[in-house]
N, C-alpha and C positions, 0 to 999 in steps of 0.2 A: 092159656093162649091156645085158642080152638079153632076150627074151621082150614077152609083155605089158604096158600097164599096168595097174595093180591099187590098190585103198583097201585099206588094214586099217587097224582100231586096235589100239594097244599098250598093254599095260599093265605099267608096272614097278611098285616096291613105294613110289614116290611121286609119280609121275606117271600121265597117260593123255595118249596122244595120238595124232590119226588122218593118216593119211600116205599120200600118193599115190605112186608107185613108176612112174615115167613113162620107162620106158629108149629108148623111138623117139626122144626130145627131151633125151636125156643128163640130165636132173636127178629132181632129189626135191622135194617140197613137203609141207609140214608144214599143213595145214587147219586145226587146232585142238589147243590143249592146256589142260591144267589142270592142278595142281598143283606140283611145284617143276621153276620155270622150270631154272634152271642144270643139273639132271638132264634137262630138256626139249633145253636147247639142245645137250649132250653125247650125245645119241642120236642126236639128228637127222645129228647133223658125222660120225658111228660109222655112219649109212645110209648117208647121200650116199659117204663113202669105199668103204664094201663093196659098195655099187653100182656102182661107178666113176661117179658124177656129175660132172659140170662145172659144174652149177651147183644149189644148195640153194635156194629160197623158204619163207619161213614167214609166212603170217598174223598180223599183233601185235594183241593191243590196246594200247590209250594205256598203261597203265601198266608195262607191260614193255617199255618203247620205250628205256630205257636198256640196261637188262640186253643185246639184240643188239646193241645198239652197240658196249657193254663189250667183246663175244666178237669184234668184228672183221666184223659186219655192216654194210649198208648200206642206207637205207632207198631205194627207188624211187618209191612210190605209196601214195596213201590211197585206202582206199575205204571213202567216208562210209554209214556206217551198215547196214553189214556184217551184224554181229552184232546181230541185233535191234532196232535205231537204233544203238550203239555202231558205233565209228569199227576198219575195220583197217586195219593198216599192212604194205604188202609188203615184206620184210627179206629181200636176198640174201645169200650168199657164192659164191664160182668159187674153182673149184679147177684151170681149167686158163687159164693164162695168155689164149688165143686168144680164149677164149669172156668174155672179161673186157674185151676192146677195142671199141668202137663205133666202127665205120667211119663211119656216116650221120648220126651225130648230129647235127651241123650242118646237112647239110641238112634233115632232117627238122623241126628247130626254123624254120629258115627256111620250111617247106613251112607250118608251125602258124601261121608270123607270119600267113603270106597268107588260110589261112582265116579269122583272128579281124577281115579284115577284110570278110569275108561278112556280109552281113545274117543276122539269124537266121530263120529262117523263121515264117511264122503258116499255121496249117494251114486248108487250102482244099480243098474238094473234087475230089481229082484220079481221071481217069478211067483204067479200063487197058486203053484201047484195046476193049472186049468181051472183055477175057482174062476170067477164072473168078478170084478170092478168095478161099479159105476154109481153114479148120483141116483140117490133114491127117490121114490116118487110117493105123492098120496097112498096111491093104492100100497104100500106096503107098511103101511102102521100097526098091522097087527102083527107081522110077520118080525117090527122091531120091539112092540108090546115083548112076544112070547121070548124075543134073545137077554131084554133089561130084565124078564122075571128070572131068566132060567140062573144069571150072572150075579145079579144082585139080589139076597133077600129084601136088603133095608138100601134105597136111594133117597137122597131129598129132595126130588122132584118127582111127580107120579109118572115115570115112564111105563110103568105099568100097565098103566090105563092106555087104551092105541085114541080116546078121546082127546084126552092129552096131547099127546105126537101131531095130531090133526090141528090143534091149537098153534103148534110151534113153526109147523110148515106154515101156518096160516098169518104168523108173526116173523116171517123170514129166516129161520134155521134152515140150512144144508146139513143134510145127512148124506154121507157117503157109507156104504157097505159094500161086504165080498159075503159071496152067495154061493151056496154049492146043493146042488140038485136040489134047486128052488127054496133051500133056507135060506136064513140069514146066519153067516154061524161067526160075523163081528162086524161091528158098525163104528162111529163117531161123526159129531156134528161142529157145526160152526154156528153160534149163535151170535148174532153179527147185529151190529149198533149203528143204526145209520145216521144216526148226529151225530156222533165225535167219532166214526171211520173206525172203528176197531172191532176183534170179534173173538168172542172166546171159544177154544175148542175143548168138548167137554163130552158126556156120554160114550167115553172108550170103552168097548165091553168085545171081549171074544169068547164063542164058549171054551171048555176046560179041554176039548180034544182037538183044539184046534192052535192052543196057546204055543210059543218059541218059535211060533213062523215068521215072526216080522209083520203080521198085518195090521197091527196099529199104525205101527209106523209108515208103511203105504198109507193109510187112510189116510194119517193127518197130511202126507204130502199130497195126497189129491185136494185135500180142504185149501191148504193154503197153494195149490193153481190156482183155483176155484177162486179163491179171497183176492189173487192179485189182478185176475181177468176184471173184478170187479172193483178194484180201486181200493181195497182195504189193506191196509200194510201192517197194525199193530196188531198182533197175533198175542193170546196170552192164554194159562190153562190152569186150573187149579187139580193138583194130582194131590194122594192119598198120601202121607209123608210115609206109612210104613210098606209103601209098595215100591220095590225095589227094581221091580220091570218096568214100573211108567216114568218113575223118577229119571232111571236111565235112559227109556225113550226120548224123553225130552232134550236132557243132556246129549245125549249125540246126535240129534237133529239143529241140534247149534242153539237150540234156549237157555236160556239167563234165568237163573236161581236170584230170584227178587226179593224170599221172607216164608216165613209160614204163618200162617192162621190156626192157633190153637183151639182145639174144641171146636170148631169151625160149622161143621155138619155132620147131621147120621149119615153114613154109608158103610153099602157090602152087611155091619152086623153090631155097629156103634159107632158111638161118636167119635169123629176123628179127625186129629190135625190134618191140615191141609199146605202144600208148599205152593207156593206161586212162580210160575214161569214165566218170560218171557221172550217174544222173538221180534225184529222189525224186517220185515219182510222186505224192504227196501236197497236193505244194504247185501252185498256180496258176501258166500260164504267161503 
């Protein structure tokens, strides 16, 4: 499984459906379908194999939640109100034994006991030292290039590349960042879904002499202004389950521990589960 990743959608003579084609991360993911499920789920099994994937994801809603069970699926995670308010559900399969075993799991869930016993947070005015706050612009793709190289050896998405970043603004991601004499020295985005209203935030990255300040957590509160100015309410993120400072960010900005996705993605320096958050920006906290 080589190349790029890439969306298409398919159409067969009774179904559609749109499918991410992710070969850096060995799998497939199926985003959305409609019409007959069982020709849906025999496509998808017909990618993932001719890709050589290790692992398949697909998007459910509630009522086809048996049907991937039927096929030898697994559910992992919900995430509430996905689809327009409507609930999805994340349904795997693996196809290579390795990538089907969770090393961490245990601890991890131990790592989650410890945060649920964090206070949650109430939002206060925090200061960032005189660093700069604001919505990023074109011009500073390479400025976010050099902070995703400097943070992450291994990402699954090529942040790397600032050709990349010019892609994503150019597909409607928000980036916000804090600046300090003209770097970038921590960023995060909103990658925001403008058919079913929801938006994940994702690319958290501070450098190492700048970490225990709290500036993630500013960021993601300027995203989700940002998201509500524009009508988006279902906020959701997938964090590293063995990081024990985003897990907690989350947790005390009032997100909901949804599931985790094992093996999920390369990141930082190997493959690693991933936990699912969520938030509904709608309601009071």
């Amino acid at each position: 499984m080589t190349g790029e990743a890439i969306t298409k959608v398919m159409n067969g003579d009774s179904f559609i459906l749109e499918v991410y084609l992710d070969p850096f991360n060995k799998r497939v993911r199926i985003d959305d379908f409609r019409g007959n499920v069982e020709r849906v789920i025999q496509t998808a099994e017909i990618l993932a194999k001719n890709n050589q994937a290790e692992k398949l994801i697909c998007k459910v809603r509630y009522e086809h939640f048996s049907d991937f069970l039927v096929h030898g699926f697994c559910c992992e995670a919900k995430l509430d109100g996905y689809f327009s308010g409507s609930d999805a559900y994340f349904f795997s399969k693996y196809y290579q034994s390795d990538r089907l075993i969770n090393k961490f799991g245990i601890s991890e869930d131990q790592m989650m006991n410890n945060i649920y016993l964090l206070q949650r947070e109430v939002k206060e005015n925090r200061t960032i030292n005189g660093n700069v706050i604001r919505k990023a612009e074109k011009n500073d793709v390479i400025k976010l290039a050099e902070l995703y190289k400097a943070v992450f050896p291994v990402y699954p998405t090529p942040l790397h590349d600032p050709d990349y970043i010019v892609k994503t603004f150019k597909e409607g991601t928000i980036y916000f960042v804090i600046e300090q004499d003209d770097v970038i020295v921590s960023a995060a985005s909103a990658e925001v879904n403008n058919i079913y209203k929801n938006a994940e935030l994702t690319d958290c990255a501070t450098l190492a002499n700048f970490r225990k300040h709290g500036f993630v957590k500013l960021l993601l509160q300027k995203l989700e202004e940002e998201l509500i100015r524009k009508g988006i309410f279902c906020v959701y993120s997938l964090a590293r389950a063995q990081s024990f400072g985003m897990n907690a960010a989350f947790y005390q900005l009032g997100y909901q521990y949804r599931g985790r996705l094992p093996n999920n993605c390369f990141i930082y320096d190997k493959l690693e589960n991933m936990n699912l958050w969520i938030k509904n920006l709608s309601k009071p906290e």
